[in-house]
C-alpha positions in Angstrom: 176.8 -93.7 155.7 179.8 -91.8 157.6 182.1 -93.6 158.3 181.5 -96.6 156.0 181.5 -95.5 152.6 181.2 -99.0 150.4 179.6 -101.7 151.8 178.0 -104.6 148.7 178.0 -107.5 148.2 179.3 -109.0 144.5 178.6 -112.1 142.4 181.7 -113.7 140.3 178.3 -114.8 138.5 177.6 -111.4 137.7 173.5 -111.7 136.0 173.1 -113.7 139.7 171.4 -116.6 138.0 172.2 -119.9 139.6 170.9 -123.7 139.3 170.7 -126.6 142.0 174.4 -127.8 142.7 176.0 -124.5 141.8 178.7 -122.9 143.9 177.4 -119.2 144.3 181.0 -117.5 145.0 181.5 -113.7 145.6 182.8 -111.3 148.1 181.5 -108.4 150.3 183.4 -105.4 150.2 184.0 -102.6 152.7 184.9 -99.1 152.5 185.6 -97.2 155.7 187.2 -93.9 156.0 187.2 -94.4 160.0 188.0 -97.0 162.0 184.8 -98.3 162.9 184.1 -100.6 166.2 182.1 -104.1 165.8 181.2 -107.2 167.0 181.8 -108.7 164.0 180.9 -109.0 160.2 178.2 -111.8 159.4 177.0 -113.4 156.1 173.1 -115.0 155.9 172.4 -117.0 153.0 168.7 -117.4 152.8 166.0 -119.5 151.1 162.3 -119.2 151.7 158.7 -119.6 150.1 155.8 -117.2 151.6 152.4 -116.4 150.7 150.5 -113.8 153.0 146.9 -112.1 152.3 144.0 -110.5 154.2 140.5 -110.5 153.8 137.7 -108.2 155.1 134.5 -110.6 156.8 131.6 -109.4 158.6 130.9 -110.7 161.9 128.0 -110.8 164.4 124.3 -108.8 163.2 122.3 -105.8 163.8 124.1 -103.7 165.9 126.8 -106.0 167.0 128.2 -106.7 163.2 131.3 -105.3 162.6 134.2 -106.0 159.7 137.6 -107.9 160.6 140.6 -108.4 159.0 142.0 -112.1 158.6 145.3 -112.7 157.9 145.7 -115.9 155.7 149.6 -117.2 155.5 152.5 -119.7 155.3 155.8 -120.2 154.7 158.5 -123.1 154.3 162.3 -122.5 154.1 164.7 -124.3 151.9 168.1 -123.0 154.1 169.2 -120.1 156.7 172.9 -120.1 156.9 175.4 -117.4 158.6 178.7 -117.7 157.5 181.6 -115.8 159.9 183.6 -113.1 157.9 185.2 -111.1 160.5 185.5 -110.5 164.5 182.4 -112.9 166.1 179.0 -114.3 166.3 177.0 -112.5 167.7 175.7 -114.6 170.6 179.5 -115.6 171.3 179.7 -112.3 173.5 179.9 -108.5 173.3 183.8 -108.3 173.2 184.3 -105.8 170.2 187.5 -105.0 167.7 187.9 -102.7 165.5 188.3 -102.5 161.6 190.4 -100.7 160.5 190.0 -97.6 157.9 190.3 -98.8 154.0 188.9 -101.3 151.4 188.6 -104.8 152.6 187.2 -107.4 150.7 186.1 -111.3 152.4 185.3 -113.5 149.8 182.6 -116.0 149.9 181.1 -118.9 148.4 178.2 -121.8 149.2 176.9 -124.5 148.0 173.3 -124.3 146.4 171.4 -127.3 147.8 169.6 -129.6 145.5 165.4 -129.6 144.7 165.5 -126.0 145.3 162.2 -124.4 144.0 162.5 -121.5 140.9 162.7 -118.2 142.1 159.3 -116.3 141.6 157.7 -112.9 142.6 153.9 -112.8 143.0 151.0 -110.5 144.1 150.4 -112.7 147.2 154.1 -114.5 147.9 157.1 -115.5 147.0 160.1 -118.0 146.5 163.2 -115.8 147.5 167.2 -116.1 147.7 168.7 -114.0 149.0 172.5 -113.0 150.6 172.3 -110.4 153.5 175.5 -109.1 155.3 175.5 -107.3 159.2 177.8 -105.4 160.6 177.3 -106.2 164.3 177.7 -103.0 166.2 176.9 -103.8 170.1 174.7 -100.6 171.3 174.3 -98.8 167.9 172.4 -99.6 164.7 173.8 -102.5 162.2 174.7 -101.5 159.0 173.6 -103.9 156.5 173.0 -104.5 152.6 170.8 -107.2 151.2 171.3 -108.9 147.3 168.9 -111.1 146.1 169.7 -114.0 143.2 167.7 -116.4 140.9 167.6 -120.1 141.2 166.2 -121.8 138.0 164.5 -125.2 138.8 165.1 -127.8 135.5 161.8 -128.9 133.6 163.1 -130.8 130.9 160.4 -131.3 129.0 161.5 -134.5 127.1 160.9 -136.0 130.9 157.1 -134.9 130.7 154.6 -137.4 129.4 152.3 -136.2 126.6 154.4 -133.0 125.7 154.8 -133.9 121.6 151.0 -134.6 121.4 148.3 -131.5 120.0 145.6 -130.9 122.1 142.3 -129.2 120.8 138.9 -127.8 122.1 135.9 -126.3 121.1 133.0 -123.9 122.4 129.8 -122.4 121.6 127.5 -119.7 123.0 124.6 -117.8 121.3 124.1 -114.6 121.9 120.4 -113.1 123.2 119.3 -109.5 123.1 115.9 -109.1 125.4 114.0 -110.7 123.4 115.5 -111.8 120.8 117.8 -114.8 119.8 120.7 -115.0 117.5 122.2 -117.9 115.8 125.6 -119.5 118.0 129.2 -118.4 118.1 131.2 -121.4 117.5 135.0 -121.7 117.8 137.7 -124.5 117.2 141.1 -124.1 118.9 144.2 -126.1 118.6 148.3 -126.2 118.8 150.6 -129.1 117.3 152.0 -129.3 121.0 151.6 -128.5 124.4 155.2 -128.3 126.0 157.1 -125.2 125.1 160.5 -123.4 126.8 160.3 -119.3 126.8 161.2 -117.5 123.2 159.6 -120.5 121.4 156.1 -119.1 119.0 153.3 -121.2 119.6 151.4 -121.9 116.2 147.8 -121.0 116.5 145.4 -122.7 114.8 141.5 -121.7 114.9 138.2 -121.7 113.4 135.5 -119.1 114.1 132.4 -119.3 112.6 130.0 -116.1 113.3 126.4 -117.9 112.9 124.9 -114.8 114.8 123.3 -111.0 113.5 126.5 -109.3 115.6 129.6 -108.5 114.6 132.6 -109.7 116.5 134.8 -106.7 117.0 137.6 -109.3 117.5 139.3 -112.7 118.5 142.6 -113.1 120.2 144.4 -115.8 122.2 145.9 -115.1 125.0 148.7 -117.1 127.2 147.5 -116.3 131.3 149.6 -117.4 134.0 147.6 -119.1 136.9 149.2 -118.7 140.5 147.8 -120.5 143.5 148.5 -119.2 146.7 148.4 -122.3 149.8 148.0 -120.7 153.2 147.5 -122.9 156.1 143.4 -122.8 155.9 142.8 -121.2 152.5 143.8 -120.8 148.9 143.9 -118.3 146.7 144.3 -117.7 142.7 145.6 -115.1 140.4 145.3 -115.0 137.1 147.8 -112.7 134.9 147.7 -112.2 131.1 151.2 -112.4 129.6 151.2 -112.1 126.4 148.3 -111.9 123.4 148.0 -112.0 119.5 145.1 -110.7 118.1 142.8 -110.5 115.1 140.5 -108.3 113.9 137.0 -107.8 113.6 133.9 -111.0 112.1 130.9 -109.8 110.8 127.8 -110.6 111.3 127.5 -114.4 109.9 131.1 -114.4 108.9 134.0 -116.7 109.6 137.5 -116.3 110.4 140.4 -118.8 110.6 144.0 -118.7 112.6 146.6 -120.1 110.3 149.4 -120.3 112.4 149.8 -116.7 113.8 152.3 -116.7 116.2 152.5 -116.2 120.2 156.3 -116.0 121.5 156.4 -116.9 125.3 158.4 -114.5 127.5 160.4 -115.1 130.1 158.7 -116.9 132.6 158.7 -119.3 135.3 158.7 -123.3 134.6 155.2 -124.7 135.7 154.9 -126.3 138.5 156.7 -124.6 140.6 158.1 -128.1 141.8 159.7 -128.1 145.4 157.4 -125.4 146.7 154.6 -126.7 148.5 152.8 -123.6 149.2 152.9 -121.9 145.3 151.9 -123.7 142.6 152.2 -122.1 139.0 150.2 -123.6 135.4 149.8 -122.0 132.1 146.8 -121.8 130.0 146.3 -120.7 126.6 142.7 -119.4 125.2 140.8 -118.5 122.4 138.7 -115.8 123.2 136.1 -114.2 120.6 134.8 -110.9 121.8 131.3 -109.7 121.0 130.3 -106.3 120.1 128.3 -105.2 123.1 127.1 -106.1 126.4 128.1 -109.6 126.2 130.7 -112.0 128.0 133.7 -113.3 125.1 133.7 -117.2 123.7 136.5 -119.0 125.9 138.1 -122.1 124.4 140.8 -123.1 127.0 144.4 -125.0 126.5 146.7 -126.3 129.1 150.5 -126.1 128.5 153.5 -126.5 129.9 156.5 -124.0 130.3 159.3 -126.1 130.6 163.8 -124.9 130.4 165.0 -127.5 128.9 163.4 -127.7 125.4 162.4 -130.9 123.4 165.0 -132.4 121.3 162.7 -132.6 118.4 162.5 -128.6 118.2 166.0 -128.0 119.0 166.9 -130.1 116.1 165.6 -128.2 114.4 167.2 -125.0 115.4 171.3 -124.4 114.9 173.3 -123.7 117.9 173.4 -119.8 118.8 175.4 -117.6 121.0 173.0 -116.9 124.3 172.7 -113.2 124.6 174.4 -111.6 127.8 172.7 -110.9 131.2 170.9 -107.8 132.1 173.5 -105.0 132.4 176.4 -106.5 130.8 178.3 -103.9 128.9 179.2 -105.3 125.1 182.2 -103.4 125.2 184.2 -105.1 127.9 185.1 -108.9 127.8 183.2 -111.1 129.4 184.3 -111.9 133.1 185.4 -115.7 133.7 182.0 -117.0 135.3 180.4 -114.0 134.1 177.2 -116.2 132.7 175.5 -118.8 134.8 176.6 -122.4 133.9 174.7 -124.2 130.9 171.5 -126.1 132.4 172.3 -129.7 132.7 170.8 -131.3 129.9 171.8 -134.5 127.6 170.9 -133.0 124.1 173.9 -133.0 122.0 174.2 -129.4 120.4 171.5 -127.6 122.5 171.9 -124.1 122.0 172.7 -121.9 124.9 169.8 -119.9 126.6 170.1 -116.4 127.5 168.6 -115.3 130.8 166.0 -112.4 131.3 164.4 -110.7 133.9 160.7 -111.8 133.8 157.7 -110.2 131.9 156.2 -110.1 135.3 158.6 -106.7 136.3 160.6 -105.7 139.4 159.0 -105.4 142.8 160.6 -104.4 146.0 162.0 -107.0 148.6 162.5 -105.4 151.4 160.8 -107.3 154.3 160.1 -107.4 158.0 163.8 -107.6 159.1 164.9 -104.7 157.3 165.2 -101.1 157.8 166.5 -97.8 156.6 169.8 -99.2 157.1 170.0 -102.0 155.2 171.4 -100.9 151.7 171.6 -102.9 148.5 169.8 -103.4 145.3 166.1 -103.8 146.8 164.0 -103.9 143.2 164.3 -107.0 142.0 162.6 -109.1 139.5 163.9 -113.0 139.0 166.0 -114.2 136.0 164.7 -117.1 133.6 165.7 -119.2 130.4 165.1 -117.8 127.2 165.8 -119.5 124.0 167.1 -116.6 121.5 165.5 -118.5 118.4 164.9 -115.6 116.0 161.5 -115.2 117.3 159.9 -111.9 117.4 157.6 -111.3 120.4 154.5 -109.8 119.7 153.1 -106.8 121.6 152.9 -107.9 125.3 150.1 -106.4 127.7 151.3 -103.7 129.9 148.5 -103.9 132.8 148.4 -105.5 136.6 147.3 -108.3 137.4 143.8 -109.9 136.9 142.3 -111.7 140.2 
């Protein structure tokens, strides 16, 4: 950079996760080995939702038709706020001063608003925090550097009607080959509960009765996150797998029964989304039995809920464990003092601590419109959730994009 040669911005919170109330405190340091002329040093704290897309339609006929591109958007935001560090605003003037050459460091801290939406990263938006500092340099490029952070929205589940009950369905389909007509596929599906937190196993329970001359070449159940997108005129869904068990192969006539296999949920947003008008997010789990051949799979869907605070029922059952540390934190060194994000506020004597990891979803870049090749900082970023270290073992997780 020249002249500056450190300019980031730090979290005493060092994993970056936050909840509603929180004081997010840090400082931005700078590293000049020259003086360097500015306006003034400026801190944004940002909140914002937005969902964007395009769409190719055909318009007019004959020779007239052509293909346009519609843009489909919207966007709400939960709080803009500059905070002064050095010299001035920059619509107070153009009067400059100079910093001097050396490390300086301007703390920081603000106060994280209540009914804040979770953090989430999608294919078609966004709920995003983020802390951005200028340099204000009159006449010349600003220098800037960008770090986002995670806000986790409570879901206590033990507030949400109907999470203790089971829930079950059932399907059928028979299968037909030009002519010819086989007997039905016919599948039970059902979990003791529907309200869950991430690193709890969901207990499958299913029966599969194979009344046809095919051979199933296997059933598995697999937990897909729904995402709808509200722009101002239209809406749009995406549908991601996150996790699936899987067993193997029915033959012809045969039957096959789940007894309690296993799905771990990963890390994951709560459902909901609640506070964010234009995202919404809902789980479903589903039995799916897969035909040999040119045939579409046996569905049998489940709604559930993805809560971070867990039900008392299942944590009594569970002793209290240390939560594992943040992404990056080095074992070897003692933790920092505010190192971790503060427990979840929750009224369940003896709930063990979560850990916090990046979700199953992945990194994605955040650089946006007001950015450029000057703005430095760590710009892959993938939010932070609750995960309940219970001694679960996850199963094998798909590795694939998104399904729309």
């Amino acid at each position: 950079m020249g002249k500056l040669n450190i300019f980031e911005i730090s979290f005493s919170n060092i994993s970056g996760v936050f909840y509603a109330g929180n004081i997010l405190q840090g400082h931005v340091t700078v590293e000049l080995n020259e003086p360097m002329k500015m306006r003034g040093i400026t801190l944004r704290f940002e909140g914002k939702a937005y969902v964007h897309w395009t769409e190719q339609h055909s318009t007019g006929s004959g020779k007239n038709r052509r293909t346009v591109t519609r843009h489909y958007s919207a966007s709400e935001v939960y709080f803009n706020q500059d905070s002064l560090l050095f010299g001035i605003f920059s619509n107070q003037g153009s009067n400059t001063t100079e910093l001097a050459p050396g490390r300086h460091v301007f703390p920081f801290q603000f106060l994280i608003p209540q009914g804040l939406p979770s953090s989430f990263e999608g294919l078609f938006g966004h709920v995003r925090y983020t802390v951005k500092c200028i340099i204000d340099k009159p006449w010349k490029f600003d220098h800037s550097t960008k770090r986002p952070f995670t806000i986790i929205s409570i879901l206590d589940l033990n507030q949400q009607p109907n999470c203790l009950q089971g829930v079950q369905g059932s399907n059928q389909k028979t299968l037909c080959c030009w002519c010819c007509k086989s007997g039905p596929i016919q599948a039970t599906f059902h979990i003791d509960r529907t309200g869950y937190v991430p690193g709890e196993a969901i207990r499958l329970f299913a029966e599969i009765n194979n009344g046809s001359n095919r051979k199933m070449d296997k059933s598995y159940v697999d937990l897909k996150m729904i995402t709808m997108y509200h722009a101002t005129t239209k809406s749009r869904m995406q549908t991601r797998e996150v996790a699936r068990v899987t067993r193997p192969a029915i033959e012809a006539y045969g039957q096959d029964q789940w007894n309690g296999e296993q799905l771990v949920i990963p890390p994951l947003p709560p459902s909901f989304l609640a506070g964010c008008r234009i995202i919404d997010v809902r789980y479903v789990l589903q039995l799916n039995v897969d035909p040999s051949g040119p045939s579409f799979d046996l569905e049998v869907p489940l709604e559930i809920l993805i809560g971070t605070i867990p039900l008392m029922s299942v944590v009594q059952q569970f002793r209290p464990m240390s939560p594992l540390p943040p992404p990056g934190y080095s074992p070897s060194a003692p933790p920092a003092e505010g190192a971790f994000p503060d427990a979840p506020p929750t009224g369940i004597p003896n709930m063990p601590p979560p850990s916090y990891s990046e979700c199953i979803t992945g990194r994605v870049n955040i650089r946006e419109a007001g950015d450029n090749e000057h703005t430095g900082g760590n710009l892959d970023y993938a939010p932070v959730y609750t995960y309940y270290n219970w001694g679960n073992t996850p199963g094998a997780l798909p590795v694939q994009s998104g399904k729309q």
